[in-house]
N, C-alpha and C positions, 0 to 999 in steps of 0.2 A: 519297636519292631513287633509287627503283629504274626507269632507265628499260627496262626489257623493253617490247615490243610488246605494247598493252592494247587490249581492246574495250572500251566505253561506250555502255550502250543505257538508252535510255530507252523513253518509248511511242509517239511519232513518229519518232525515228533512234536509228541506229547508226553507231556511229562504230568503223569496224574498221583493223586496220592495213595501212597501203601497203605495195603489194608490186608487182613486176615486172608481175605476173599481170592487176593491175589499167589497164594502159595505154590499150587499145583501150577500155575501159566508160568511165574518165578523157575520152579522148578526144570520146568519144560523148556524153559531156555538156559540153563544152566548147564546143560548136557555135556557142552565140547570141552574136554580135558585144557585146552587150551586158553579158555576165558580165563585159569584160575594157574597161570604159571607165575604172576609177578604178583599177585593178590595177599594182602596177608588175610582176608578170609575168603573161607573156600567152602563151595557148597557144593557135595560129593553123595548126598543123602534129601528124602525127602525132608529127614529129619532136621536135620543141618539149617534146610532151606526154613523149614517152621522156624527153628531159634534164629534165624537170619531175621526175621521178618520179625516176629515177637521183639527181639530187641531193638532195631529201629524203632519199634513204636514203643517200647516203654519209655529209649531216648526221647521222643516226642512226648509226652506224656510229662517228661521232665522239665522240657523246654529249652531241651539243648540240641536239639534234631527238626528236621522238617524233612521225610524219607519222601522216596517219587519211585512209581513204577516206571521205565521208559519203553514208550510205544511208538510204533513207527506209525506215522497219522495216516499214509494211504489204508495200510491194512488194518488196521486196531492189532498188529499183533502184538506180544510182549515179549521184548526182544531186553530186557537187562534193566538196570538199577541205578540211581545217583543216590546223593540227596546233600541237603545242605546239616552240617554238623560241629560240635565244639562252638556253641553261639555265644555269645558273648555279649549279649544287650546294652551293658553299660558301658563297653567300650568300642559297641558299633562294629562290631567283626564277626565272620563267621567261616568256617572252609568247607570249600565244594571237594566231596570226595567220596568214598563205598562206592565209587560208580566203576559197573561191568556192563560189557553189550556182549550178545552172543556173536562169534568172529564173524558170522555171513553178513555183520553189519558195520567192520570195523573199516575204513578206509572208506566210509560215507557220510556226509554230511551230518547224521544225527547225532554224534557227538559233539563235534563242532557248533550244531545249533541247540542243543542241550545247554551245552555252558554258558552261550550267548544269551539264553533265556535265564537261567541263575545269575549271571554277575547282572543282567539288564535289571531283575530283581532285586538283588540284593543294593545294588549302587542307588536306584533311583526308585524302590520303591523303601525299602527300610534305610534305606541311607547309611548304609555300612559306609564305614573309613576305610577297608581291608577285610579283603579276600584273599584266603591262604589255599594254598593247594600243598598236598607231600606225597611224595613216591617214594618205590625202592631203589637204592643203589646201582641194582643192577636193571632196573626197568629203564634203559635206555628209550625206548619206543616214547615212553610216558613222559618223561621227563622234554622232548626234544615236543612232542604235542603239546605240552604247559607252555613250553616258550612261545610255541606259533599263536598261542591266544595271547600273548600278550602277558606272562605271567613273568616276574623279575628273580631267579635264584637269587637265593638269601644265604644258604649256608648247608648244613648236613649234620642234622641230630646222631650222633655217632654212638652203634649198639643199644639203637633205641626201644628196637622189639624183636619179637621171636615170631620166628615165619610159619607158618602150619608144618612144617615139616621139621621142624625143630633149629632151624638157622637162623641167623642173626643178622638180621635188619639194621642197616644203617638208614634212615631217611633226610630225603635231601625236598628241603622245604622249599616254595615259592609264594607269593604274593604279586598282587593287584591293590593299587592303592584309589582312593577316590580320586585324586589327581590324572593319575594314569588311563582313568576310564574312559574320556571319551577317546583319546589314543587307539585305546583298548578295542573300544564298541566300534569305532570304522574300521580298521584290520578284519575285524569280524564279520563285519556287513559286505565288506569286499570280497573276502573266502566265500562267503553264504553265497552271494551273487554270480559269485563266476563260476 
């Protein structure tokens, strides 16, 4: 798995790589109280937003991260964040997740063709065996979007972490298997298209 910093464009976003440079645009779309209700991290400060960004890249740095700014490709604007993260080279896996868009983007295609360009990635270009996703207990929204791509409930890490507001996180994990992908990638293609 070659993790170099990669761009991924489709015909609604681009997915380019994080960078320092990127903070104040980050910022700038992080505004609505709303992107950061099921999130267990939250960025409420420019400051926030700098340790946001800093730590993505020391993960990469590490070689356990590969962070992505996401941009909506008509505008260039920078509308939110993924990346791919907990890599695991020697056993061919990695999970797509940190990902937020600002709400004026949510119920549009660019989430949907964000992931499609990660798992198209991760399946056929590093040859992942397994792609993981996890959400919160109570992120209904998120969890019921995992399944429409094609992602298989596995189970629910129970009191697993602590929520910015001092609450207690149960997360309920899924997966994509190499097997399942091309499954996966027409589901995809068919959303994308229609």
């Amino acid at each position: 798995m070659n993790l170099a910093a990669i761009t991924l464009e489709g015909r609604h976003v681009k997915l380019v790589p994080m960078g320092l440079h990127h903070i104040d645009a980050l910022w700038a779309a992080a505004q609505d109280p709303k992107t950061w209700e099921f999130s267990s991290a939250v960025i409420r400060s420019a400051d926030q937003c700098r340790k946001y960004v800093e730590t993505a890249l020391a993960w990469q740095s590490a070689g356990t991260a590969v962070p992505f700014v996401t941009t909506e490709r008509a505008s260039g604007a920078v509308i939110g964040s993924t990346r791919f993260a907990n890599i695991d080279r020697d056993n061919r896996r990695a999970e797509i997740g940190w990902t937020w868009i600002n709400p004026k983007w949510w119920r549009t295609a660019i989430n949907t063709e964000a992931k499609y360009l990660m798992l198209r990635h991760a399946f056929e270009v590093w040859k992942c065996m397994r792609v993981e996703f996890k959400t919160g207990h109570t992120n209904v929204r998120s969890q019921q979007a995992i399944e429409r791509i094609g992602g298989v409930r596995e189970g629910t890490l129970r009191k697993h972490m602590f929520q910015p507001d001092g609450s207690i996180r149960h997360s309920v994990y899924f997966s994509i298997l190499d097997d399942e992908w091309p499954a996966a990638r027409q589901r995809l293609e068919k959303m994308l298209a229609g």
